[in-house]
N, C-alpha and C positions, 0 to 999 in steps of 0.2 A: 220572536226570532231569537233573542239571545237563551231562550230555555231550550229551545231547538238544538242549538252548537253543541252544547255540553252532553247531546244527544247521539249527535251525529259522530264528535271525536270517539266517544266510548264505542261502539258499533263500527268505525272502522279502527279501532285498537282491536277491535273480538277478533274481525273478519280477515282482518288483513296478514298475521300468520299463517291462517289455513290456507289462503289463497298463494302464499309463496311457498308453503310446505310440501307441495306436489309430488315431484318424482324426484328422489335422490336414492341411492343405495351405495353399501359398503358389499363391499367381497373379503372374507378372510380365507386365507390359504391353510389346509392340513400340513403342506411340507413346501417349502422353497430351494429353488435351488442355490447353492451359496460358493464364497472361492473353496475354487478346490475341489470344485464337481466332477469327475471324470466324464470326458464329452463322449457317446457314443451310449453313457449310459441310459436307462428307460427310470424315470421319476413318476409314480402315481401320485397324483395329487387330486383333494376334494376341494371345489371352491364353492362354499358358502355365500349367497347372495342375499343381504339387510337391506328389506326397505327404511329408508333411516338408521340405519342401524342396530334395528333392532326385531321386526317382523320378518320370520326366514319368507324368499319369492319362489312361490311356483310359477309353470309358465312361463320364467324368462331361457334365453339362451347364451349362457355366459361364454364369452372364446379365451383363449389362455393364449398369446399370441410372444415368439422369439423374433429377437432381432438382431443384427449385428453391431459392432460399434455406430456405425454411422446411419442408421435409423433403418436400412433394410429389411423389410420380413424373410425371416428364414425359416418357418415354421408355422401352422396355425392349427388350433388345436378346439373344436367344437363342444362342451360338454354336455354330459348325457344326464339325466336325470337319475339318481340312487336309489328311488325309494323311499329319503327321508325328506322333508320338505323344504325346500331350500338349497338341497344339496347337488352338485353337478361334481360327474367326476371326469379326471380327462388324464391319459398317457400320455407323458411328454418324454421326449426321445431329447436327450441334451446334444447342440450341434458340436458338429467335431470346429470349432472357432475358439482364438485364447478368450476373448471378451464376450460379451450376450448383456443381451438385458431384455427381460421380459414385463408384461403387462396382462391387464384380464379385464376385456372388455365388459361390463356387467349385466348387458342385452335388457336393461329396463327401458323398455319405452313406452310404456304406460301413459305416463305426461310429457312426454318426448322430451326425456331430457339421461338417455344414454349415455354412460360414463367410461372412460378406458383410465382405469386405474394403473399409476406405472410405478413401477421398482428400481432402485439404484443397479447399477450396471454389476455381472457377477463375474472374476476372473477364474475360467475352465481349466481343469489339468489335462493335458492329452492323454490319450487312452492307454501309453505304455507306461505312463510315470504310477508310481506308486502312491498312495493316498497317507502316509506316514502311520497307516494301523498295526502294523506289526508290532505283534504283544511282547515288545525287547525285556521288562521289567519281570512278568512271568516267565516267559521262559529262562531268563538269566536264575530266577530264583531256584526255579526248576533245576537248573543245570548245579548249584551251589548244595541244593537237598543231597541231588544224586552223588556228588564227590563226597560230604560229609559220610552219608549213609557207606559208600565205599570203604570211607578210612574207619567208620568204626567197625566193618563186619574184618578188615584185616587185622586192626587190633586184637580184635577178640580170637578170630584163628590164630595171631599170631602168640597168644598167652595163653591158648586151652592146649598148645602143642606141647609135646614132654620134652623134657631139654636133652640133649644127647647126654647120657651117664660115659662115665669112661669104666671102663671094665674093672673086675675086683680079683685078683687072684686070690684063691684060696690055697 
């Protein structure tokens, strides 16, 4: 009996990881949306699905799901399979709302253990405000080339010009 035990523990130390290692997976994102999104915009995004983290999943149906501040679905978004393996893509249309917060359900249910993967909440720009991309730095530079260039083609006409002589009587 006691050569038994020292038997038994090892064989359930082997078995007993595989047995909990089941169904888990990770989702990684191509692009998220972040503050300062302009809402109204269209976001393509690839969402990657890891069993474990590590083998891309065929076959699964990953959803990419918006919400409001206060947990409503304003949005759900099915994705499609790429081509590449593991790979689902999905259009997302940003709500016209100042807050959202989205998630992406990772559709493995393999070993029935489906995951809804969630993200920190994003604050949205309304669709008229401006996104602060205006290239101020070029074109300012731009505009400083174009004055210099200015002052020196004046300088130059104005010293290639002959100076008014005053008349010589002879």
């Amino acid at each position: 009996m006691r050569r038994l035990l020292p038997l038994a523990v090892l064989v359930a130390a082997v078995l007993a990881p595989n047995a909990a290692a089941g169904g888990w997976a990770t989702v990684q994102l191509s692009a998220v949306p972040t503050d300062g999104t302009k809402a109204g915009t269209t976001l393509p995004i690839d969402i990657t699905v890891l069993q474990h983290g590590r083998t891309p999943l065929d076959g699964v149906t990953p959803v990419f799901r918006i919400r409001d501040e206060g947990g409503k679905l304003l949005a759900s978004y099915r994705g499609t399979p790429t081509g590449r393996t593991g790979v689902y893509h999905v259009s997302v249309r940003i709500p016209d709302a100042s807050t959202m917060r989205y998630e992406v359900y990772d559709g493995f249910t393999e070993y029935g253990n489906p995951t809804t993967h969630t993200y920190a909440p994003v604050s949205l720009a309304s669709p008229g405000t401006g996104d602060g991309s205006f290239p101020t730095r070029p074109v300012a530079g731009i505009a400083v080339a174009l004055a210099l260039a200015a002052a020196g083609v004046f300088v130059l006409l104005r010293r290639n010009r002959p100076s008014p002589q005053t008349a010589v009587l002879r």
